[in-house]
C-alpha positions in Angstrom: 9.4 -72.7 20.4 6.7 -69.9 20.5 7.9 -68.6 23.1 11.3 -68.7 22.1 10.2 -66.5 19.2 8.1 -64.5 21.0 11.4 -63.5 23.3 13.4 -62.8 20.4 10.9 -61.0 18.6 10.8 -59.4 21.9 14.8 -58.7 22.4 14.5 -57.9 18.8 11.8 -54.8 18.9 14.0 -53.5 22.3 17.0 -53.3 20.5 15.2 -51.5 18.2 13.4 -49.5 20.1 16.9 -48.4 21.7 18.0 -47.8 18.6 15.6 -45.5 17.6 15.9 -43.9 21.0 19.3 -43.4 20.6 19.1 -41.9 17.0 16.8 -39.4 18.1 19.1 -38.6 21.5 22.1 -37.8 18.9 20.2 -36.2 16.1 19.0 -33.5 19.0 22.5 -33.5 20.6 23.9 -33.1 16.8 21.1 -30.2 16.1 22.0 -28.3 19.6 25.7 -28.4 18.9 24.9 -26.7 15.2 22.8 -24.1 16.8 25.9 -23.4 19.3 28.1 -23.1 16.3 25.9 -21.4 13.9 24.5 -19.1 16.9 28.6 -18.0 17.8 29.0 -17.6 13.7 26.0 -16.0 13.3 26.9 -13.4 16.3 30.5 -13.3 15.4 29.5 -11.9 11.5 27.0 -10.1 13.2 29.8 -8.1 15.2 31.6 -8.2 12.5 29.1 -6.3 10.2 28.3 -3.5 12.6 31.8 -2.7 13.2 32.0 -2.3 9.7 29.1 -0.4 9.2 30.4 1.8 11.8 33.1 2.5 10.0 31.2 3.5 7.1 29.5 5.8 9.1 32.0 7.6 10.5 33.9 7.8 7.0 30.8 9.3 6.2 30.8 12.0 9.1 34.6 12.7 7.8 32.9 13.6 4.7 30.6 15.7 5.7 32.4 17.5 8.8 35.4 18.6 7.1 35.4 20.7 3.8 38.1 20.9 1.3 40.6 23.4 2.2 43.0 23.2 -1.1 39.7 23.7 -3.1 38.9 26.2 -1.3 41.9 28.3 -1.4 41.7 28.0 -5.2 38.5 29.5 -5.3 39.5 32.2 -3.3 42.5 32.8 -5.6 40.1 33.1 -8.4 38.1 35.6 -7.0 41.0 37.8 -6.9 42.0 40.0 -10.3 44.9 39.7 -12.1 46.2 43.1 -10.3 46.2 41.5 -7.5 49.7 39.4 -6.3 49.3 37.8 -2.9 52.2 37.7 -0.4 50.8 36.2 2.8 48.2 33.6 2.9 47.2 32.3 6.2 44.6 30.2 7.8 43.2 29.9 11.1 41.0 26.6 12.0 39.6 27.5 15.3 38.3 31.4 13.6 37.6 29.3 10.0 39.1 32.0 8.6 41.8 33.3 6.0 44.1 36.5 6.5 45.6 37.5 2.8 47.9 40.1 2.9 49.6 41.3 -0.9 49.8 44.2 -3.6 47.4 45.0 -5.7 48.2 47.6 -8.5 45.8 50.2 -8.1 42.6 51.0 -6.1 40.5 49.5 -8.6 41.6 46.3 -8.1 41.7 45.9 -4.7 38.2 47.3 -5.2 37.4 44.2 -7.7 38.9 41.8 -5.3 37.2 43.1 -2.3 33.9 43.4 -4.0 34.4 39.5 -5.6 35.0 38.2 -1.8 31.5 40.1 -0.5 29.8 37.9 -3.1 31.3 35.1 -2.6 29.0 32.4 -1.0 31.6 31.1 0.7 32.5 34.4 3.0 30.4 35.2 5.8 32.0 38.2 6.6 35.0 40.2 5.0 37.2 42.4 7.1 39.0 45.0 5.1 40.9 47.7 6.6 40.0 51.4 5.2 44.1 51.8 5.7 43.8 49.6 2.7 43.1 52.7 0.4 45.2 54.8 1.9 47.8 54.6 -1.1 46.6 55.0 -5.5 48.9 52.9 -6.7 50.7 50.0 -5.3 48.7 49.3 -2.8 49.9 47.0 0.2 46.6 45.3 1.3 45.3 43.1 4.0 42.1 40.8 4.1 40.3 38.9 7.0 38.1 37.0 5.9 35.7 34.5 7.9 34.4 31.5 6.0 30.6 30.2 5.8 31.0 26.4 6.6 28.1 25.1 4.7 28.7 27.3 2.2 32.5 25.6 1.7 33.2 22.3 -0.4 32.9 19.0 0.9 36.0 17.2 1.6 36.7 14.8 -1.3 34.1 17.5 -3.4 37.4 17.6 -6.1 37.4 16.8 -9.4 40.5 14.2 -9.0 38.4 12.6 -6.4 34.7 12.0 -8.5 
């Protein structure tokens, strides 16, 4: 009877011991399998978080590459006096530059408006004919102006867009 005992007690402790054995074999097959799946997760939200932050980035480039062109046309609109009527209004992207051709009333204020775009911190250079003065009143006038890109408003600068 003792040894009958002592073989089950046997049997019993190698069942157990596979058991145990086997627990651990899964518990490592179950933890590699969560590593696969978390790894791919964690690369895929990886991926997915540069391409978004390259995105970002390159909205950001757009925002500080391009200036405003509407904005700045009106602030070249202000610059000019109330004498002053434009008929032409022309840009070129490649020069970065305006060509404004109108009628101003007198010399005095195409003088005004071509001393207001020197100032300006947004021309780099003005180009203004002397044949500009040729007449005293009613003055058909012509402008070429080139623009100072850091000087110009950010794209998306605008009120509306703040």
């Amino acid at each position: 009877m003792t040894m009958g005992v002592l073989a089950i007690s046997a049997l019993t402790a190698f069942q157990l011991q596979a058991t145990a054995y086997e627990r651990e074999h899964l518990k490592a097959a179950k933890s590699g399998v969560e590593k696969m799946i978390y790894g791919t997760r964690y690369q895929q939200i990886k991926n997915e978080i540069s391409t978004f932050n390259k995105e970002v980035n390159e909205l950001r480039a757009i925002d500080t590459e391009l200036f405003s062109l509407p904005i700045t046309i009106k602030d070249i609109y202000k610059l000019m006096p109330e004498e002053i009527s434009i008929t032409s209004f022309s840009y070129s992207d490649e020069a970065l530059a305006f060509e404004i051709s109108g009628i101003a009333k007198d010399r005095a204020a195409l003088l005004a408006a071509q001393n207001n775009l020197k100032k300006a911190a947004m021309v780099e250079k003005l180009d203004a004919p002397i044949s500009n003065f040729d007449s005293k009143t009613t003055i058909s006038f012509k402008f070429k102006i080139k623009l100072a890109f850091t000087k110009l408003s950010q794209y998306g600068s605008s009120s509306a867009a703040k």
